[in-house]
DRENKOL-294859 format. One record per residue (C-alpha): residue in one letter; x, y negated, z negated. Coordinates in steps of 0.2 Angstrom, whole numbers, plus 5000, padded with zeros to 4 digits. Layout:
<recs>
AXYZ ...
</recs>
This chain:
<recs>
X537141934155 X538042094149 X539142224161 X538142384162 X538842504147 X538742694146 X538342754129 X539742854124 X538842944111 X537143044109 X535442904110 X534142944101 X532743034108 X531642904116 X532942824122 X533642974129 X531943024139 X532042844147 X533642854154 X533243044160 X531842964168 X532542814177 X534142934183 X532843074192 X531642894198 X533242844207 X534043004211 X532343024221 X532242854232 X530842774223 X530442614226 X530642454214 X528642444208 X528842644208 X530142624196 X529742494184 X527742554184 X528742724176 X529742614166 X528542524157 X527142654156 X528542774148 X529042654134 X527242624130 X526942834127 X528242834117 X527742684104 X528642554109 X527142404110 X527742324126 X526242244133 X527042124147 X528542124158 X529642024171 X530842104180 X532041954193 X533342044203 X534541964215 X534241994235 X535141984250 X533941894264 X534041774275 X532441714268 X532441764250 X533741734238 X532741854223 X531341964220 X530241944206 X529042064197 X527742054183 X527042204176 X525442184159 X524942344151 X523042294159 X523342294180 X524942354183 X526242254194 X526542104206 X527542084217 X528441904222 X529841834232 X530741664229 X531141604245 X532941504245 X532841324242 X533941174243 X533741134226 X532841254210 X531241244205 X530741154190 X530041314181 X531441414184 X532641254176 X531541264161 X531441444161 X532241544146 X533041664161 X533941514166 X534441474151 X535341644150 X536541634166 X536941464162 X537341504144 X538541614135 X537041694129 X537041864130 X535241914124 X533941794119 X532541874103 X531041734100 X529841804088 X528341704094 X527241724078 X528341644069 X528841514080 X528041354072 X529041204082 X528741194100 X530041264110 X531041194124 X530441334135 X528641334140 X528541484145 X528741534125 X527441404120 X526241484134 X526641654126 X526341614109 X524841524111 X524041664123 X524241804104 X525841854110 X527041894095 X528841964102 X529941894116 X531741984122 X532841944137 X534142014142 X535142034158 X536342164168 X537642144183 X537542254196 X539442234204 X540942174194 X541042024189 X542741934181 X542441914163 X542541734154 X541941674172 X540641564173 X539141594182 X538441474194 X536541484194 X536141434213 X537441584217 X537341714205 X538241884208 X536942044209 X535842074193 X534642084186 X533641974173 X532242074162 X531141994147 X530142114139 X528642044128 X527542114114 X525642124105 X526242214091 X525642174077 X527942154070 X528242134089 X529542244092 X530642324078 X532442374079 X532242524084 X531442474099 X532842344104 X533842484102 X533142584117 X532742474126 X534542414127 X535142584126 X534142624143 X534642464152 X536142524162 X535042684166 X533442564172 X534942434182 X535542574192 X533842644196 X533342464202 X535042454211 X534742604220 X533142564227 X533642384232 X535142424241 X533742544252 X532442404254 X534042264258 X534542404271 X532742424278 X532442234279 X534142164286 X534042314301 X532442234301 X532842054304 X534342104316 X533642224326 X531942234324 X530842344312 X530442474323 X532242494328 X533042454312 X531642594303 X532542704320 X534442674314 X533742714294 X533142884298 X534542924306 X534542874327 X536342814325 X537242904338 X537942834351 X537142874367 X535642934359 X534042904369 X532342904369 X531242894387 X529642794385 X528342694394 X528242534388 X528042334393 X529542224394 X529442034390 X530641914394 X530541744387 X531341584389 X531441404386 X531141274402 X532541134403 X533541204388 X535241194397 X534941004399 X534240964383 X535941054376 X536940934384 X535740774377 X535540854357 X536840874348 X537341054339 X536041064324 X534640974333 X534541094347 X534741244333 X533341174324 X532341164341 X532741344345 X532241414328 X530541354330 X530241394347 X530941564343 X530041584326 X528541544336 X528541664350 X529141804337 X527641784328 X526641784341 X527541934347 X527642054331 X525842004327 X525242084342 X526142224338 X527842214348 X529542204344 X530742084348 X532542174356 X533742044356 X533741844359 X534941784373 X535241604376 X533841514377 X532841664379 X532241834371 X531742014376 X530342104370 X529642274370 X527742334369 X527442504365 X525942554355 X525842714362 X524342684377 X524742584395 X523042474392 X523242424375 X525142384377 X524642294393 X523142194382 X524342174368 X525242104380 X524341994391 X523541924372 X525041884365 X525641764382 X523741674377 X524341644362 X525941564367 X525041464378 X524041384365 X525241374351 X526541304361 X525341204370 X524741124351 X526641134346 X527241004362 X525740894360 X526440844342 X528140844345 X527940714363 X527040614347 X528640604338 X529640564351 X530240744352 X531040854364 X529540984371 X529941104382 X528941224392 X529141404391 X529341534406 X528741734403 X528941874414 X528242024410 X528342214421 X527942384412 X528642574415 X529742684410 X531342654399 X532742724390 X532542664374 X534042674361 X536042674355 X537242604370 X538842534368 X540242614361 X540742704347 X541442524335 X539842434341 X538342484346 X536642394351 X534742474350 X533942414366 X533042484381 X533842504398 X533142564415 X532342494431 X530842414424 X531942314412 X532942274431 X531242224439 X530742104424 X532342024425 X532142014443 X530241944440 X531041804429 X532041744443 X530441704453 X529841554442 X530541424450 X530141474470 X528441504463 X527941354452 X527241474438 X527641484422 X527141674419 X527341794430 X526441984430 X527042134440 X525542224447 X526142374436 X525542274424 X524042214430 X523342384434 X523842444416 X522542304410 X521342344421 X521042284442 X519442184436 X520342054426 X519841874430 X521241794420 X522441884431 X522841774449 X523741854464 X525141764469 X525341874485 X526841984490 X528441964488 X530142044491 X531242044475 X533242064474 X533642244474 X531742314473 X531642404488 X529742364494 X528742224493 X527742174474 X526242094473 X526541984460 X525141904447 X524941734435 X523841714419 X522641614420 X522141564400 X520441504404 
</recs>
């Protein structure tokens, strides 16, 4: 892989309009596909018989350790993640894009027509047999990076990996390596810009939500800043968890929250709420969808769910042998304060107000009433009074709620 380079001196004139264009792309905020549709269509204007490309570029996600995209001169782009692994997979091992970061290698030119032997890489053969005729690849860092270090592939620094391929009849001639190289610190920058946005976005996302981490993006970053909302609060959490802590031992009882929570998160965002924070044990939710029936139904849908997934999940695990906890749900809707508290080093996006008090409150009731989930009458009006899946449980005085709350269960039938 090369360190980016500034041309010094005048480029030629195609290479020129290519860097013009990838500066004002990323100067813009467009987006990765954006940039490299542009790319790719500009090089074929201007002569240069580009007829496939694939674009890998480093990521920073919990999840994903790269992005891939692959763009043909027929249907555009696609779009892929590679999801981090223990170990690499086999086509990336043999792939000629491995071969550069493990290599001193700083570019890699096969001219498939004229490749008679078959290659180590399969890719190439694939390539050559399907009438292609040109293959280059090349790569650029995107932060600084010691030279005469070694690279380790399984934790590469920020870059990006690019192989260009052409159906030319001479594939490419010099003149077109020449641009295209030319333009590569111009088309890494561009790339880097829009990255650095869409990491932004997603680990705001994965932190604190993607509603409130799109919040924090657009600017609602003050502290103190707050927005009044009607909305349902959830609170979850697991039954038994602070025994089974004390019987697992530190990474079982990780693993056993990671898919209890991935479970109920899903559930959660798939109905259209947003997870606030997790606590313990336990998480807080938040369902606004901009109308008190359907953020009650969204609701009331999402705790069926749970009900049946966990339900299937605990069956399977008491198979194995495995710990299966229950799960308890309160959940109260009205009007919140929803936004930046804390102070001015740290802040957190959340919701404060009584009806976050009175869910909390509500969560406290499990126990005294032998029921897993329990439902303000709030709530229960917001879905609608004629609801046979919703039980009264009678009336009840709760701590620091001045009068007495009728208070409901779901029943999943």
């Amino acid at each position: 892989m090369t360190e980016p380079t500034i041309p010094q001196m005048p480029v030629a004139a195609t290479g020129a309009r290519v860097a013009e264009r990838m500066l004002k792309m990323g100067l813009e905020g467009a987006d990765q596909v954006e940039i490299l549709e542009g790319y790719c269509r500009l090089l074929v204007d201007l002569g240069i018989p580009l007829c496939r490309l694939h674009v890998a570029q480093s990521a920073f996600h919990p999840k994903f350790g790269g992005v891939g995209f692959d763009w043909n001169r027929t249907d555009g782009i696609e779009y892929q993640q590679y999801e981090i692994t223990e170990s690499p997979a086999e086509d990336w091992i043999k792939s000629p894009l491995y071969h550069l970061i493990t290599s001193s290698d700083l570019e890699m030119r096969v001219r498939l027509k004229e490749m008679n032997e078959t290659s180590r890489f399969p890719l190439l053969n694939e390539l050559r047999d399907t009438g292609f005729t040109d293959y280059f690849a090349a790569g650029i860092f995107l932060s600084r990076v010691e030279q005469d270090v070694s690279i380790d592939p399984e934790n590469t620094p920020e870059g990006v990996l690019i192989s260009w391929t052409s159906d030319g009849p001479d594939g490419f001639s010099e003149e077109d390596l020449t641009q295209i190289r030319l333009a590569m610190p111009y088309l890494g920058l561009a790339l880097k810009s829009a990255s650095n946005h869409k990491m932004a976005r997603e680990l705001l996302g994965v932190y604190l939500g993607m509603d409130a981490g799109n919040r924090v993006l657009s600017g609602e970053i003050q502290r103190g800043s707050l927005e009044k909302i009607d909305a349902v609060i959830c609170y979850f959490d697991l039954i038994g968890f602070t025994s089974l802590s004390e019987q697992l031992g530190g990474e079982a009882i990780v693993n056993l929250l990671n898919v209890y929570f991935g479970i109920a998160v899903n559930i959660i965002e798939s109905h259209g709420g947003n997870v606030l924070k997790f606590m313990g044990d336990g998480l807080m939710a938040m369902f606004d969808l901009g109308d008190d029936r359907a953020d009650a139904e969204a609701t009331l849908t999402a705790a069926k769910d749970m009900i049946q997934q966990f339900g299937d999940l605990n069956v399977g695990r008491a198979a194995q042998g495995l710990p299966a906890p229950g799960f308890t749900l309160a959940l109260h809707n009205g009007e919140v304060f929803y936004g930046n508290i804390g102070a001015d080093s740290r802040l957190d996006f959340t919701v404060i107000g009584p009806a976050v008090n009175q869910t909390a409150r509500l969560s406290d009731m499990h126990r005294s009433l032998g029921q897993n989930i329990i439902v303000s009458s709030s709530l229960r009006n917001a879905a609608g009074s004629d609801r046979g899946d919703l039980v009264s449980m009678g009336r009840y005085m709760l701590r620091s709620v001045p009068e007495p709350q009728e208070l409901f269960t779901l029943y999943p039938g």
